[in-house]
N, C-alpha and C positions, 0 to 999 in steps of 0.2 A: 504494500500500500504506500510506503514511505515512495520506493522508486516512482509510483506511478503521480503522486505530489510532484516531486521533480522535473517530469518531463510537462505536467502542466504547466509548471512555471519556466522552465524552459520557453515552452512552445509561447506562451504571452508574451515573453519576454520579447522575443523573436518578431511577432505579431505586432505589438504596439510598442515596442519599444521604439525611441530614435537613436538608430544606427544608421552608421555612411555606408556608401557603396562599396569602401575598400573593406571594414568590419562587416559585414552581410559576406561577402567574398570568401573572407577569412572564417566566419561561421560555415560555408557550405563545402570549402574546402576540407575543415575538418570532418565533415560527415563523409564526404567522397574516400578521407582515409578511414573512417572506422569500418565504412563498408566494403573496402579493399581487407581491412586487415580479417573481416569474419569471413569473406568468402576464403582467402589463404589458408587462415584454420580450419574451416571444414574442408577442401580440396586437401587437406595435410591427413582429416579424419578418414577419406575415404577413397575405398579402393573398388572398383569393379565388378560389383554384386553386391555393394552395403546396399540396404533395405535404406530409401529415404522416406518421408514424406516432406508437402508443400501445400500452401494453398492457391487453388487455380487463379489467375487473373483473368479466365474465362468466365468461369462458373460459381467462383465465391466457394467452393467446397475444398478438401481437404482431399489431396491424392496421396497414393500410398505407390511406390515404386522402387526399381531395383535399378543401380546405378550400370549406365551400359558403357559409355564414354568418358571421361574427361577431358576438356578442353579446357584452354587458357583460361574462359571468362565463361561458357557453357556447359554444363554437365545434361548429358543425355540420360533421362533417367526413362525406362520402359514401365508403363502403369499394370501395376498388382490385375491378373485377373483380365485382359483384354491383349491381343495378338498383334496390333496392330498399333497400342497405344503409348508414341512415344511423345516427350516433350523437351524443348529446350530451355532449360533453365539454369537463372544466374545462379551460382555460388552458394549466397548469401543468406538465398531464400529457403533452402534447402535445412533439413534436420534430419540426423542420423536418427532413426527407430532405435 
C-alpha cells in the first residue's frame, strides 16, 4: 500500500507539477532506463521453454506461454494451449510462472 502512495504522488507530481523541458526529459529518461534494466533481468531469467505469462494489449486478458525465441528487444513467446499462437513481446512485460 505504502508503494502504491508513492507512485500516486509521483505521478501528481509529474502531472501538475512545474517542471522545464530539460527536467521532464530527465524524468522520462530515467524511466527509459529502468525499463531497459527489467527487460535485461528477465532476458538474464530466461531460457527457451520458461513458462511466461503477460497481459495482452489486445484483449486486456492475461496469457500464459512458453518462451520460443529471444531476441534483442523481443521475446517470442508460443500461447499455452493453441498451435498457432504466437506473440511478440517486449522484455519487460513479460513474468516468469
Amino acid at each position: 500500500m505504502e508503494r502504491l502512495s508513492q507512485i500516486q504522488q509521483v505521478n501528481s507530481a509529474i502531472m501538475f507539477g512545474n517542471f522545464t523541458n530539460e527536467e521532464l526529459t530527465s524524468i522520462i529518461d530515467a524511466v527509459k532506463f529502468a525499463r531497459a534494466s527489467i527487460a535485461n533481468q528477465n532476458k538474464r531469467e530466461m531460457t527457451i521453454g520458461t513458462i511466461v505469462k503477460f497481459t495482452s494489449s489486445r484483449t486486456g486478458m492475461p496469457v500464459t506461454g512458453t518462451v520460443e525465441k529471444i531476441n534483442r528487444k523481443f521475446i517470442i513467446v508460443r500461447e499455452t494451449g493453441k498451435a498457432f499462437g504466437n506473440w511478440r513481446v517486449p522484455a519487460n512485460m513479460l513474468t516468469v510462472v
